[in-house]
C-alpha positions in Angstrom: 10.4 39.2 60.7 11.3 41.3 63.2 10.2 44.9 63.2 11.7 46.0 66.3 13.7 44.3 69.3 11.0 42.9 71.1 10.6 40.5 68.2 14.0 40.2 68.0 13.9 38.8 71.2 11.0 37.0 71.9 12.4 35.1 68.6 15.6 34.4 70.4 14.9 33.9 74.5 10.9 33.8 74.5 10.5 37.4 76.4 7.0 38.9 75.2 6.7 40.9 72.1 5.6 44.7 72.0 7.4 45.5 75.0 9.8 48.2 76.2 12.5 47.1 73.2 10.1 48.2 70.9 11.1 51.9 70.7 14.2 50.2 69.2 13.8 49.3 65.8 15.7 46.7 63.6 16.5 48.6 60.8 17.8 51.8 62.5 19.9 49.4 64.9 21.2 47.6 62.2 22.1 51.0 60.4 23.9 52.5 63.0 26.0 49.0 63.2 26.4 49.3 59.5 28.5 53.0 60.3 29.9 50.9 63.0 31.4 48.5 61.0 32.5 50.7 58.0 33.7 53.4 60.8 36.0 50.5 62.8 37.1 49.0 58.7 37.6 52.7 57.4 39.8 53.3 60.4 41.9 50.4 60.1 42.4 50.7 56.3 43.6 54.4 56.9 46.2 53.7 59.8 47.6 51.1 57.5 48.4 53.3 54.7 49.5 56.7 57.0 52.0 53.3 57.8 52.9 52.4 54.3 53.6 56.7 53.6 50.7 57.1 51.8 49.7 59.8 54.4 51.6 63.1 56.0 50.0 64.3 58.9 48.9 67.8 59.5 49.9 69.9 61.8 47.6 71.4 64.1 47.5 73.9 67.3 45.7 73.8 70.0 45.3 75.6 73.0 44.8 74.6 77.0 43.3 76.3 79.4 41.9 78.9 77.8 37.3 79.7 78.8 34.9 78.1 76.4 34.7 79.6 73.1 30.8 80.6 72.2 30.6 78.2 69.2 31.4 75.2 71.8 29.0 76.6 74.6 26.1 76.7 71.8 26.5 73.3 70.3 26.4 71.8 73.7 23.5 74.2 74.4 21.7 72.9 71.0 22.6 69.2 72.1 20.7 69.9 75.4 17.9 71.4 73.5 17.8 68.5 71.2 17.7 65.4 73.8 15.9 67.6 77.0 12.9 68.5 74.4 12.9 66.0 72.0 13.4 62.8 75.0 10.9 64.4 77.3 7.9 64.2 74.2 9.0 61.0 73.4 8.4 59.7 77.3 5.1 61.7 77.4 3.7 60.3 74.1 5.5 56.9 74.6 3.0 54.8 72.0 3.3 57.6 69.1 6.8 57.0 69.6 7.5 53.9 70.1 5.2 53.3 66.3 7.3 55.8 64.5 10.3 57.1 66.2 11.3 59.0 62.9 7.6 61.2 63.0 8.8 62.4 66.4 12.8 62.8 66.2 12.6 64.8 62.9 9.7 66.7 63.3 9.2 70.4 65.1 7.4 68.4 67.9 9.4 69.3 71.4 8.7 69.8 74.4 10.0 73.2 74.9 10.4 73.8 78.9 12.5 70.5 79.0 14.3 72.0 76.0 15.1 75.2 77.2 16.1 72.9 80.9 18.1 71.0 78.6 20.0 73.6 76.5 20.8 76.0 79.5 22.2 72.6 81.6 24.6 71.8 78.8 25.3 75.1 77.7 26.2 75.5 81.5 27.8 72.1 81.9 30.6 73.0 78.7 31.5 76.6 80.3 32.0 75.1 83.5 34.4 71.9 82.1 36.5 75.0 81.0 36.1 77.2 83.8 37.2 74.2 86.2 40.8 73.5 83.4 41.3 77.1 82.8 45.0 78.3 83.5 46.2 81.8 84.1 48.2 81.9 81.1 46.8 79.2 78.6 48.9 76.9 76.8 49.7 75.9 73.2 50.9 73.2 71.4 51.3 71.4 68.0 50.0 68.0 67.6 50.5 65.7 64.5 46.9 65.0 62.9 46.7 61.5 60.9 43.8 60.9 58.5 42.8 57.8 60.9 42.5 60.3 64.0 39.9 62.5 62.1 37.7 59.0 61.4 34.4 60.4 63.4 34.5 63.6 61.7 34.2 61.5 58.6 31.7 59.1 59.9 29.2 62.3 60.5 30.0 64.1 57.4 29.8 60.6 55.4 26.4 60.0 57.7 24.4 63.5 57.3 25.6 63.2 53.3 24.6 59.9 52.7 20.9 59.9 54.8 20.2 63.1 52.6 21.3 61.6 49.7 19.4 58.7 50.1 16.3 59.9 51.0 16.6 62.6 48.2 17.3 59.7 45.4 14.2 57.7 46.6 11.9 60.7 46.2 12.1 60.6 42.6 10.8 57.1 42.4 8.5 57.7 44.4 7.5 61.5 43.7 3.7 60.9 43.3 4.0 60.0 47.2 5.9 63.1 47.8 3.9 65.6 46.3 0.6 64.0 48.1 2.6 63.9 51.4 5.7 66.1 51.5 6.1 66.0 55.2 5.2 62.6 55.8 7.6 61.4 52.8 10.6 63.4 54.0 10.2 62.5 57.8 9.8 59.0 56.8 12.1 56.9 58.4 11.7 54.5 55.5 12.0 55.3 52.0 16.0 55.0 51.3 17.9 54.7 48.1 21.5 53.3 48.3 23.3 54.8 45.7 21.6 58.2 46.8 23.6 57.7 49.9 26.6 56.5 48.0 26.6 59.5 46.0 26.1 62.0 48.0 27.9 60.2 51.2 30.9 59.9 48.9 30.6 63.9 48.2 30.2 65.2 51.5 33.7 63.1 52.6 35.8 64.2 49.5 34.4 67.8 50.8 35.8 67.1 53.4 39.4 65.7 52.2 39.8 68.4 50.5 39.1 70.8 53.0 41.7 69.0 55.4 44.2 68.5 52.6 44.0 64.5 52.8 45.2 62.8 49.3 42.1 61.2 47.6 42.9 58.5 45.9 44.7 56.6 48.7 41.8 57.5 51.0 39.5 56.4 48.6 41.2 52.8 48.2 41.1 52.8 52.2 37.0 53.1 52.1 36.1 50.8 49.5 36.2 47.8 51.8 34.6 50.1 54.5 32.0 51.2 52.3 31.0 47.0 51.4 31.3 46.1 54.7 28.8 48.8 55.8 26.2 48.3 53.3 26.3 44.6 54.0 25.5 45.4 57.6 22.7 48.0 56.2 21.2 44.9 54.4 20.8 42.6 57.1 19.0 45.1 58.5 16.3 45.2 55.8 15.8 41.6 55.4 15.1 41.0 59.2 12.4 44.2 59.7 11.2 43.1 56.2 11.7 47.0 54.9 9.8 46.3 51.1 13.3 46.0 50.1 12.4 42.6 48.7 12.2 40.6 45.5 9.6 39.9 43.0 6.7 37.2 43.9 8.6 33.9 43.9 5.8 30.8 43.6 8.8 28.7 41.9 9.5 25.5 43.8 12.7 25.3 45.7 15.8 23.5 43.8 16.7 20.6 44.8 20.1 22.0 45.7 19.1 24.0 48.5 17.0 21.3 50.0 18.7 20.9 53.3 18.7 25.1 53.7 15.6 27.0 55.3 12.7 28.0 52.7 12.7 31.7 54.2 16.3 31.7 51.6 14.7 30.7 48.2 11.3 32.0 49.0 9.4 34.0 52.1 6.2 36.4 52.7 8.0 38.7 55.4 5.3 38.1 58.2 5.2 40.9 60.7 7.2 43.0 58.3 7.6 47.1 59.5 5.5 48.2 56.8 2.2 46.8 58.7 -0.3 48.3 55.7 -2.9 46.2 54.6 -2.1 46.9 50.6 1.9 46.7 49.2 2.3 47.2 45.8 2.6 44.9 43.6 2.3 42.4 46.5 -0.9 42.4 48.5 -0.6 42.1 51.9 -3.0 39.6 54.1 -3.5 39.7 57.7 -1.7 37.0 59.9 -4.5 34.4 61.7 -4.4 34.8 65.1 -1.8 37.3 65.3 -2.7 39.7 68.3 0.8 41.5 67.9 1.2 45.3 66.7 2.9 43.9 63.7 0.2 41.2 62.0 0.7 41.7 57.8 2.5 39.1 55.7 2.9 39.5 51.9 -0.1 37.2 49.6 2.6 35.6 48.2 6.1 34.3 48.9 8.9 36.8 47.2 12.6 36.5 46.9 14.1 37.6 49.6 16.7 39.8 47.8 18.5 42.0 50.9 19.7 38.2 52.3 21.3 37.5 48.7 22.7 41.0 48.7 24.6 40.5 52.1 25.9 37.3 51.0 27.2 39.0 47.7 28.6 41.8 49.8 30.6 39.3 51.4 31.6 38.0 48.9 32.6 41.5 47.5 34.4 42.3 50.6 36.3 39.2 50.6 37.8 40.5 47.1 38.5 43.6 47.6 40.2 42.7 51.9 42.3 40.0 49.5 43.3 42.9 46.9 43.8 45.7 49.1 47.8 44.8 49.6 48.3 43.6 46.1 47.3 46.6 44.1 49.7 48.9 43.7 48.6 52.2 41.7 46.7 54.2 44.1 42.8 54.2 43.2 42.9 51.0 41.4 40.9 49.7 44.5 38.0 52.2 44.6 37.5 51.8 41.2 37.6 48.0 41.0 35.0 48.3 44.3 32.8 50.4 41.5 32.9 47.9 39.4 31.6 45.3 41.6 29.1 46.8 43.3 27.4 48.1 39.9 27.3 44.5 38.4 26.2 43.3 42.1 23.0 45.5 41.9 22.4 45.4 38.4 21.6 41.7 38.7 19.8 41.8 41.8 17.5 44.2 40.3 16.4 41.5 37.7 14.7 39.8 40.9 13.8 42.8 43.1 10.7 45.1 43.4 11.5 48.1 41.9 9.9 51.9 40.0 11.3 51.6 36.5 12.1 54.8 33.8 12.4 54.6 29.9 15.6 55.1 28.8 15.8 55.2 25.2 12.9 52.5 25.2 14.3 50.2 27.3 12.6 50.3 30.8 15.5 50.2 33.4 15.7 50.9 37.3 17.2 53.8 38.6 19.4 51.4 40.0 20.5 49.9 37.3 21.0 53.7 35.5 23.2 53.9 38.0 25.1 50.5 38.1 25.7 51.3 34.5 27.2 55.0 34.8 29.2 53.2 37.5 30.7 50.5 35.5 31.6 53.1 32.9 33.3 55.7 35.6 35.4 52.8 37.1 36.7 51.6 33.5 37.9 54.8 32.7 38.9 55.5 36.4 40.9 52.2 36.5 42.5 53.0 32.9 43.6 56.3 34.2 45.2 55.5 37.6 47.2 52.7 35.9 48.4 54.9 33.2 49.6 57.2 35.9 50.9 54.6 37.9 52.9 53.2 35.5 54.0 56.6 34.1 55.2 57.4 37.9 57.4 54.2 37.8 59.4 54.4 34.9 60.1 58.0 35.5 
């Protein structure tokens, strides 16, 4: 596995492990490719629709040459708080943050000269951009506004909602942790539920449609394959730090079927995984022989390596839904038949994968699963109720 990009690396050209690339680690890489990719897809979708009419775009003014409004010289102020405090500490305690980036970036720890340095340059630096383009008389205009042109304001709204949300959803599986560590469990950069982000992602951008006046349901067909592409990204990203996102101990031998494919895809023990503890329930973890590294634990025994099987199945969800996206005519039907999808997809992966279970009406079920199954019943009746409208809007 590789925990960080110097094992990345060393895995691909041979340059030493534990080195400088270490303060970058896989996961978070992957996860910022993963709103990349669903960014650049959610973009694309959206442009082709405000084409096809779906979308009118709003009309908005603004003004040139007019001095830097307070709100803009304090959020570039907070900015230079943020990265003059936060990137100085980091350089000064360099191993604490190399080991655990997340203790250090969302904590109170700062150093505060270099943030007070920091705030005062860009605070200075956005008054002076305006100063330098101010006009005696300013100027205003009105520009057309499309969905597609608003995309990064609903990549952060989609990103703040969905981190919350999945970091709130995986505190209730594991609340025993939380109530012995409440700072170390919420500053945590591991610990993250997906349909907590789903959730809670997909509220925080509806929010925001609403606020802006942007028509749901065609926006909401526009991020389903966004949404799969991004999560497939996200899971790459867990099997190659080896996050404890895996699968149930595996000791079964390979099938004959997948003989000519590596073991690591029917059966693996994560060595060098990011977790590093010596004890990973219900998997023991062993120390590596020889293994001189800052990363040294595998698992006991081999487990199914379940975030590689959910990349390929979100592949092969995407593939559905890119091949649907023209072809489906009443507006929602696609978000809906996304729902579908991705609730069966996890609620057969969790059959093989590591996971706190609840009794529901004495049956012992994931929260996953409670969740894959409130999903498939939302996107029947969803799907029965955007038809019904679309075919009511045709033959009026």
């Amino acid at each position: 596995m590789y925990p960080d990009l110097s094992y990345l690396f060393h895995a691909l050209i041979g340059t030493a492990p534990d080195n400088w690339l270490s303060v970058f680690k896989t996961f978070g890489f992957f996860l910022a490719l993963a709103f990349l990719a669903g960014a650049l897809t959610y973009y694309a979708e959206l442009k082709r629709k405000a084409r096809e009419g779906f979308f009118r775009p709003a009309k908005v003014v603004i003004t040139e040459g007019q001095p830097a409004s307070t709100t803009d010289i304090a959020m570039n102020a907070l900015v230079g708080l943020i990265l003059g405090g936060k990137g100085l500490y980091a350089v000064q305690h360099f191993v604490e943050f190399r080991q655990d980036p997340a203790s250090i970036i969302l904590s109170a720890k700062m150093h505060w000269p270099a943030a007070l340095v920091g705030a005062a340059f860009f605070g200075g630096l956005s008054w002076w951009e305006a100063w330098r383009k101010r006009k005696d008389k300013p100027v205003s205009r009105e520009v057309d506004v499309w969905p597609h042109d608003r995309i990064s304001e609903i990549t952060v709204w989609a990103a703040v909602g969905g981190i919350v949300g999945a970091k709130f959803f995986d505190l209730f599986d594991n609340w025993e942790s939380f109530l012995r560590d409440p700072a170390g469990a919420l500053l945590s950069g591991g610990g993250l539920a997906f349909y907590g982000g789903l959730v809670l992602g997909f509220v925080a951008v509806v929010a925001y449609f609403w606020r802006n006046g942007v028509p749901f349901l065609p926006a909401a067909d526009a991020v389903a394959p966004a949404l799969t592409a991004g999560y497939g990204m996200g899971r790459i990203g867990c099997q190659l730090s080896g996050d404890g996102d895996w699968g149930i101990v595996n000791q079964a031998p390979k099938p004959d079927w997948m003989a000519f494919l590596p073991d690591w895809m029917w059966a693996t023990t994560y060595p060098h995984n990011v977790l590093n503890t010596p004890h990973t329930d219900p998997v023991s973890s062993v120390p590596i022989e020889g293994c001189t590294w800052e990363y040294c634990m595998q698992l006991s025994m081999p487990v199914f390596p379940t975030p590689f099987y959910e990349t390929l199945m979100m592949a092969v969800v995407f593939g559905i839904l890119w091949a649907l996206r023209k072809r489906l005519k009443a507006p929602g039907m696609l978000f809906f038949i996304y729902l579908a999808l991705i609730a069966v997809e996890r609620f057969l992966i969790e059959k093989i994968r590591v996971n706190v279970h609840h009794e529901v009406f004495g049956i012992k079920l994931s929260q996953a699963e409670i969740i894959s199954l409130c999903l498939l019943l939302v996107s029947a009746i969803g799907a029965i109720v955007v038809w019904r409208q679309h075919r009511q809007g045709s033959q009026s």
